[in-house]
C-alpha positions as CSV (number, residue, x, y, z in Angstrom):
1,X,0.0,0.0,0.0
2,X,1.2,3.5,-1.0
3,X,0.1,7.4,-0.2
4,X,-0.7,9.4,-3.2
5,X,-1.5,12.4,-2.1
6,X,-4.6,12.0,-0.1
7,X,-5.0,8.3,-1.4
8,X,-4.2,5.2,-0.5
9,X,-3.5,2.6,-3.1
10,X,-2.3,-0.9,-3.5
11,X,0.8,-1.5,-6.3
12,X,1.9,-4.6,-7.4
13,X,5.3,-5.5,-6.6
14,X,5.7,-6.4,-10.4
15,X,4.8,-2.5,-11.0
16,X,7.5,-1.3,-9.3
17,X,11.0,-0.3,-10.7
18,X,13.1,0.7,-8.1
19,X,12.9,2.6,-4.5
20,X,15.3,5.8,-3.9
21,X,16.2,8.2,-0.9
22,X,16.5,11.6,-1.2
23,X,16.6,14.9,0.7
24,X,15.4,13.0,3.7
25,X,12.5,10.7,2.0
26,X,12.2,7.6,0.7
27,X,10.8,7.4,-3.0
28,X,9.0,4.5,-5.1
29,X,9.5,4.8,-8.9
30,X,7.2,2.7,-11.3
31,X,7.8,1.3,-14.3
32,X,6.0,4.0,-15.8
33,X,7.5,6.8,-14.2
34,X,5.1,7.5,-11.7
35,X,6.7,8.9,-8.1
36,X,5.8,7.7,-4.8
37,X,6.9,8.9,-1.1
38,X,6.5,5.8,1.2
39,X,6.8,5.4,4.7
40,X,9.8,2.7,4.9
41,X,13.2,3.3,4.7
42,X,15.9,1.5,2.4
43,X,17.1,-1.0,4.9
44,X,13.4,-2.3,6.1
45,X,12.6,-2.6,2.3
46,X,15.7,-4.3,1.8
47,X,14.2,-7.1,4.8
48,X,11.1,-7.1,3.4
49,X,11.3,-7.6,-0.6
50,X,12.1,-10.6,-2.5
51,X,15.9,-10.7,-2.2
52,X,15.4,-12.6,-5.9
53,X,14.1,-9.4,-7.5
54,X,15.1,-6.5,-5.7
55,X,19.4,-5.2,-4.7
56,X,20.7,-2.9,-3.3
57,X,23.1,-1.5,-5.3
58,X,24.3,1.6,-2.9
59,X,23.2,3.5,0.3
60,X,20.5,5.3,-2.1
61,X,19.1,3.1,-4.0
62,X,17.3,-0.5,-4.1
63,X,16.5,-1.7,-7.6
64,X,14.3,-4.3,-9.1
65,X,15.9,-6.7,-11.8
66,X,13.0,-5.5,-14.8
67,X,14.3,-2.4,-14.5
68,X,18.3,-2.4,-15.2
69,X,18.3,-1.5,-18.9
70,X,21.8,-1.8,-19.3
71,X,25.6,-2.7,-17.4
72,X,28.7,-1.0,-18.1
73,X,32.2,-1.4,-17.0
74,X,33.7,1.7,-15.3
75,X,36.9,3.0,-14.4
76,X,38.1,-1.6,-14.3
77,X,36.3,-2.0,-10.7
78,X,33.0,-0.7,-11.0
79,X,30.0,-1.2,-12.9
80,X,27.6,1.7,-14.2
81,X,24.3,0.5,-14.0
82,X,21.7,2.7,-16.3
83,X,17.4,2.1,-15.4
84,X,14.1,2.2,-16.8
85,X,12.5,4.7,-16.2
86,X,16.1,6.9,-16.1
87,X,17.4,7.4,-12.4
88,X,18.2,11.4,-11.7
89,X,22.0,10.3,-11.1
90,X,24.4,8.0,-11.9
91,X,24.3,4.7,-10.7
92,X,27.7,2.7,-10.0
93,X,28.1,-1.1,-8.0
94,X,30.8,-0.3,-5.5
95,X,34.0,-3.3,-5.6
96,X,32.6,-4.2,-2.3
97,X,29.1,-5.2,-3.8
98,X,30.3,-6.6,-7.1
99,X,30.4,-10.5,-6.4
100,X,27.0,-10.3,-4.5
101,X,25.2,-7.8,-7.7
102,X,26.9,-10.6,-10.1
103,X,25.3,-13.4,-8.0
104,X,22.1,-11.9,-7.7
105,X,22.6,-11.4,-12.0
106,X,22.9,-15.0,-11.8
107,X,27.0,-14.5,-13.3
């Protein structure tokens, strides 16, 4: 369940493209671009989701597998990761969480 302005709604999990946190709050993105403040923070949605379709690939952000568009090598020890819908910044897979995001790939 999610608060849309004065509504309360139920999403599908499937619907959902990745969570974010920013200036404070935690944001739900859809797969059709549609923004969404929710209540939990990155770490209970991290206990909570499928660990089989959602990572979390930094401190910010917590992404579902539908929505990496595309992977690219950066800098030899990083990845760049780029979404669907777009994320407002750049995205990168830390050398610490590289083995674990290539697990969860299934690599």
């Amino acid at each position: 369940m999610v608060t849309l302005g004065s509504r309360i709604m139920s999403l599908e999990v499937a619907q959902i493209a990745y969570f974010f946190y920013e200036a404070k709050t935690t944001y739900l993105l859809t797969q059709e671009g549609q923004r969404m403040v929710i209540e939990y923070s990155l770490d209970k949605l991290t206990g909570l989701l499928n660990p089989h379709q959602f990572f979390r690939v930094n401190r910010a952000y917590l992404v579902s597998l539908g929505a990496i568009q595309s992977i690219h090598t950066y800098s030899g020890s990083k990845l760049r990761i780029e979404l669907q819908p777009a994320a407002r910044h750049e995205l990168f897979i830390s050398p610490d969480r590289l083995t674990s995001f290539k697990t969860w790939l299934g690599k």
